[in-house]
Structure formats: structure tokens, C-alpha cells
N, C-alpha and C positions, 0 to 999 in steps of 0.2 A: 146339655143333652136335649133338652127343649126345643132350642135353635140346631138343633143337626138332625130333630125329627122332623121339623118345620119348613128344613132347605130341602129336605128329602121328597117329603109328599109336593112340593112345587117345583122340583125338577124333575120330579116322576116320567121318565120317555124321554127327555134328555139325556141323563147325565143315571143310567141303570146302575145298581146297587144290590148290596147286600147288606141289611142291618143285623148285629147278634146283639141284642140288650141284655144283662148280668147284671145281678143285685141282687138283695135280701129283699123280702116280700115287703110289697106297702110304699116302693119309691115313684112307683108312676108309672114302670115299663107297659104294662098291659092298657092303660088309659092311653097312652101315647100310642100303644098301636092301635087302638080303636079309633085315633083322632087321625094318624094317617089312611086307615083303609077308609071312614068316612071322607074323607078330603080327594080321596083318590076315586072312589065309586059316585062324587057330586062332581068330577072332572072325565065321568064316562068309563072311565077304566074298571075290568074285571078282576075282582076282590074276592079270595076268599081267604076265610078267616076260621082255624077252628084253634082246640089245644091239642096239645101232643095226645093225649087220652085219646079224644075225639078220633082222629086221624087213623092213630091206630088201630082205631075199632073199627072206624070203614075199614081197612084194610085186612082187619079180620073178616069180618063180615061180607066182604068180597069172595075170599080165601076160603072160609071155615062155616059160611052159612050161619054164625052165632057173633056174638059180642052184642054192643050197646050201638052201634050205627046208627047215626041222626035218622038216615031215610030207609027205605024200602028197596030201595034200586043199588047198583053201582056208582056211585059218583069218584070212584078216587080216580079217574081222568081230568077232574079238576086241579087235581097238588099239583100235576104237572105242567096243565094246559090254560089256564087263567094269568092274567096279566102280573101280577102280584098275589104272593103268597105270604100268609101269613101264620107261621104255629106258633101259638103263645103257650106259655108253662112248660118248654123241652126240659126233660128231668121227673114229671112226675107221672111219666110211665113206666109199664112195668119193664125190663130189660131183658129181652132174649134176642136166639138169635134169628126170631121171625121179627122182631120189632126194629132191631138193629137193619137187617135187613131192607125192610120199608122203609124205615130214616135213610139210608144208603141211597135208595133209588129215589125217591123223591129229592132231596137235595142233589146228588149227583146230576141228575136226569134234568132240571131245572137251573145246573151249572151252563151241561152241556148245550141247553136251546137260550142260554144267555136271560134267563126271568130271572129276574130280581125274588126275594128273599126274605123276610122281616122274624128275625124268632129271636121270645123273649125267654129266658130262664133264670132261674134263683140258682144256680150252680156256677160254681168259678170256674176258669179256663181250668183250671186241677183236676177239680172236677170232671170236668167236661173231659179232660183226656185218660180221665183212672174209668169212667163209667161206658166212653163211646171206643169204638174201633177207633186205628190210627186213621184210618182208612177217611176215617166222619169227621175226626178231631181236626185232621189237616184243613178238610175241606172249609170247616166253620172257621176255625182259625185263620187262614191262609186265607179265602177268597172273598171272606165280610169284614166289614168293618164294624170293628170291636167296640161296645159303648159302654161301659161300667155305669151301674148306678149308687151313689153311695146315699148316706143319710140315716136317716129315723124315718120307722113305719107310720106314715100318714093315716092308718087306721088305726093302730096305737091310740097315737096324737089326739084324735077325735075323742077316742074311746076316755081317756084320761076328761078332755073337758066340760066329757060330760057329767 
């Protein structure tokens, strides 16, 4: 998994992508995407990075004038419009169908202009098709390429040596 996030962030503009990382908490997925958005934002390209929470709160907060929105302003013309996207944690939002919705158009909409993709989630493809529309599930499924993480939680592992 290391060396397929490692070919990724140095073919970045190349050879465009979609990554979906899967595993149980504590395997590296979210480290590994902070090591590609850093690798890619020290190669010039435009990065952003939040979690599914995150996102959907702009996107509330666009919408509904409330939620937890990092900023002050509009920024969700960024999920769509920056060179790589990155939502880490899909799954530990809440599920309706305005959030369903925004997942739709952000992924859909960043198929359609050909940007690449990066989301990391603790949920199995099962998962991922009992909680999202077929509509989301196709697309994750069908147009990323799929990286499983398996292992023992690395903050476990710590936690125990200490």
C-alpha cells in the first residue's frame, strides 16, 4: 500500500487517479494521505484536504448558515475545483439525504472534470454499499482504485509499549 501511495503522489499529472483506502482504524490510511497531499502541495499542486465531517459542514454552512465550517466564507468550490481532493474518515458522517446528496455532487462532479480523488474510510466495500446510494457506491467502487488496509492498530501497538 506504501509503494502504490508513493507511485501515486509521483505520477501525480501524469498518470490521474482515484484512490479509496479501507481498513480498520490505526493502519496508516490517513498518514499516508497527509504524505501524499504534502508531496503534492512541495510539487506546486493544489491540495485540499479535510474529513467527511469537515466537508459536510461547509456544505451545510453554505446551505443552512449553521454547522461547524472551518471558515467564515464559502469555500465548497474548492471539493470541486483544486487539483486533488482529499476526504479522509468517509463513514463518520451523519447520513441523510442532504449529506448523501453533497457526497454525490462532489464526487460525481470531480469524475465528470476528470480530478483525481483520494478518500480514506474504516468501512468495507459492504459497508460502503448498505450506507451510500447505488448511485455513490458505483462510483467509488467502479472508478477508484480500491486499496485495503489490513493489520493491527498502530496506536494500539504503541499504547500496549508503553
Amino acid at each position: 500500500n506504501y509503494d502504490l501511495c508513493v507511485e501515486y503522489a509521483h505520477s501525480f499529472g501524469r498518470k490521474p487517479g482515484n484512490l479509496l483506502l479501507f481498513g480498520n482504524p490505526g493502519l496508516g490510511k490517513t498518514h499516508l494521505c497527509t504524505s501524499i497531499a504534502r508531496t503534492l502541495i512541495e510539487r506546486g499542486f493544489d491540495v485540499y484536504y479535510n474529513s467527511a465531517v469537515g466537508m459536510i459542514s461547509d456544505f451545510e454552512f453554505r446551505r443552512f448558515g449553521n454547522g461547524v465550517a472551518q471558515s467564515d466564507g464559502d469555500n465548497t468550490a474548492r471539493y470541486t475545483e483544486c487539483d486533488l481532493l482529499i476526504i479522509d474518515d468517509l463513514g463518520t458522517e451523519v447520513v441523510n439525504q442532504f449529506t448523501l446528496s453533497c457526497l454525490y455532487h462532489v464526487i460525481n462532479t470531480r469524475l465528470n472534470l476528470q480530478k483525481p480523488t483520494v478518500i480514506s474510510t474504516n468501512l468495507t466495500q459492504n459497508e460502503i454499499r448498505e450506507r451510500y446510494s447505488d448511485r455513490i457506491t458505483s462510483r467509488l467502487i467502479g472508478e477508484y482504485t480500491v486499496i485495503p488496509f489490513y493489520g493491527t492498530d498502530v496506536r494500539r501497538q504503541k499504547l500496549q509499549r508503553k
